[in-house]
C-alpha positions in Angstrom: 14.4 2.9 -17.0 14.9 5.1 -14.6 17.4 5.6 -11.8 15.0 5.5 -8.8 17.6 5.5 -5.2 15.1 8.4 -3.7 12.4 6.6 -1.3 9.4 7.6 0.5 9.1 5.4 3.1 10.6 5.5 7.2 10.7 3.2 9.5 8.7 4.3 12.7 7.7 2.5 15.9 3.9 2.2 16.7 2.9 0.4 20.0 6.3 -0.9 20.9 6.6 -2.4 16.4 8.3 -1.3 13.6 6.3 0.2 11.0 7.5 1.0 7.1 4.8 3.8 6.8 5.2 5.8 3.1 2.9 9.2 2.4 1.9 10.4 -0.9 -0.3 13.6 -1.1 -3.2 14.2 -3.4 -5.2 16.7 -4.8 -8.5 15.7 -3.2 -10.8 15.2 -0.8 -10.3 12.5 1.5 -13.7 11.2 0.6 -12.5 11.0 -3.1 -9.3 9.3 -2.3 -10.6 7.1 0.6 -12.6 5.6 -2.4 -9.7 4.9 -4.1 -8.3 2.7 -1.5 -11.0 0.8 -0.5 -13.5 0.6 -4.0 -13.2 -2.8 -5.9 -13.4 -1.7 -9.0 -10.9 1.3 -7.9 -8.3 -0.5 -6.6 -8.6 -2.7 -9.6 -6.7 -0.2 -11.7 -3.4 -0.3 -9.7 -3.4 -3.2 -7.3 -6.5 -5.7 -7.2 -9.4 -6.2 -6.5 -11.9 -7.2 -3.9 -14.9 -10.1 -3.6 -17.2 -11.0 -0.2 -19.2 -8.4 2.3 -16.8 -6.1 4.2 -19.6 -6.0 6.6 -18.5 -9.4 7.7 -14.7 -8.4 8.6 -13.6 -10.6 6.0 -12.7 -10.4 2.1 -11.1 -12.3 -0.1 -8.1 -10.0 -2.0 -6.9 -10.7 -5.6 -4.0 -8.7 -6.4 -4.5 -8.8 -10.0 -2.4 -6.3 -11.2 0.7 -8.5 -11.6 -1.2 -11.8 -12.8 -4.7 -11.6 -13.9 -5.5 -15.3 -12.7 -3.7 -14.1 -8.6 -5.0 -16.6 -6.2 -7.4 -15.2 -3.6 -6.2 -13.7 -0.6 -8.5 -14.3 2.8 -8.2 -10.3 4.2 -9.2 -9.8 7.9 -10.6 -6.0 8.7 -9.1 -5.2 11.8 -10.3 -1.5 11.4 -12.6 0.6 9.2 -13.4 4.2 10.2 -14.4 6.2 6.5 -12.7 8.4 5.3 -10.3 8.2 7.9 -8.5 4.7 8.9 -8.4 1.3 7.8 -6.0 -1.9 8.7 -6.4 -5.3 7.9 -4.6 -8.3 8.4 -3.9 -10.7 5.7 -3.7 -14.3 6.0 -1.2 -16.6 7.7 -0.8 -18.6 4.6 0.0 -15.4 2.4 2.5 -14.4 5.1 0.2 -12.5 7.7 0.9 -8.8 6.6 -0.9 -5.8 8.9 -1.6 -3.0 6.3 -3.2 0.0 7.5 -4.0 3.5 6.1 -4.6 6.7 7.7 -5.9 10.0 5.5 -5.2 13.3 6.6 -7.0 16.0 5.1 -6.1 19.6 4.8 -8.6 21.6 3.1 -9.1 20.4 -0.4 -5.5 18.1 0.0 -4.9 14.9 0.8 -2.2 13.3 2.8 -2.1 9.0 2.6 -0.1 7.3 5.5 0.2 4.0 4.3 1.7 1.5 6.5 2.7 -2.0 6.9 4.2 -3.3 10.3 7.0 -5.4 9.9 7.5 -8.7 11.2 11.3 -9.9 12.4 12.9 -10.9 9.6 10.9 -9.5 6.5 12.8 -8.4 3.9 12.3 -4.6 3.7 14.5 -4.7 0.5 11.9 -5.7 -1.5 8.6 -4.7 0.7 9.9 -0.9 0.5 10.0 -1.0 -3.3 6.9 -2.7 -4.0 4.9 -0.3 -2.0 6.7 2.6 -3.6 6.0 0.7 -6.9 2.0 0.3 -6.0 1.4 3.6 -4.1 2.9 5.6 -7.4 0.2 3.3 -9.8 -2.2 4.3 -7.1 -1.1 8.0 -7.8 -1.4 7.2 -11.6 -4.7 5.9 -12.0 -5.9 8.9 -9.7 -4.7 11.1 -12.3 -6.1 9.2 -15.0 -2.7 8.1 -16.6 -1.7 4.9 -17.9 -0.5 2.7 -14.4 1.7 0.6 -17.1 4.1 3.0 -17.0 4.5 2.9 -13.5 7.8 0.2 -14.5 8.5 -2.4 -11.9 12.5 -2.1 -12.8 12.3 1.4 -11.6 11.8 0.4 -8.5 13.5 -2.8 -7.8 16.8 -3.7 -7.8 17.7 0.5 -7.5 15.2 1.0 -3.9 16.5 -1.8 -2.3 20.1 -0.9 -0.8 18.3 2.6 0.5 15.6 0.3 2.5 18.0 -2.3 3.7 20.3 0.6 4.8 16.7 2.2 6.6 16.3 -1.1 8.2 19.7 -1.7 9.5 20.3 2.1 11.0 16.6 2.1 12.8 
């Protein structure tokens, strides 16, 4: 295991809301990467995966990386500008979660924003972590490594006093 207390992720206000909005860079074009975040059978690899017609603003989400048998997920698209932006809105049911992503290229580089706006009272203890935790298997499968070693314990308990203590001073 390793002693992960470093963390990506600030706490910024969009439109009047707090925001936990993490970056990780990549050697690619934002095409390449875009298709990472938003190809079934891509996101498969780190997260889950996808089922339905995007075209109708709607998609039911598996995340599948934790539990091969995950319970669908009904995923609103709020936003979908390739290979630039994308939010969506999940459910009510699974908690009612606005996720968005921004890519920011620079020449053959890559920069994700990934964000999640925070409702009152979430815990960012363990949201922080588990993006950290799926952005890095994100990273991984990119690279072509092996996203099992992309350890869950790294992540979470050690993150979660940095995040709480981001929460409380913002």
């Amino acid at each position: 295991m390793t002693d992960r207390t470093d963390i990506t992720g600030t706490v910024t206000d969009i439109g009047g809301t707090p925001n936990l909005v993490l970056t990780r860079t990549f050697a690619a074009p934002a095409p390449e990467v875009w298709r990472e975040l938003t190809e079934s059978a891509r996101l498969a690899r780190w997260i889950g995966r996808w089922e339905g017609d995007p075209k109708s603003g709607h998609v039911a989400f598996y995340m599948t990386a934790e539990d091969a048998e995950a319970p669908a997920e009904e995923y609103t698209i709020v936003e979908c500008d390739p290979p630039r932006k994308f939010a969506g809105d999940t459910s009510a049911a699974g908690g009612g979660w606005h996720l968005w992503f921004e890519l920011v290229p620079k020449g053959e580089v890559t920069t994700l924003m990934f964000g999640q706006r925070l409702n009152p009272g979430e815990d960012v203890g363990s949201i922080g972590p588990g993006w950290e935790y799926y952005l890095d298997r994100l990273v991984a499968a990119h690279l072509g490594k092996d996203v099992a070693a992309i350890a869950w314990d790294d992540y979470f308990p050690a993150m979660q006093p940095a995040y709480e203590r981001l929460v409380a001073g913002g």
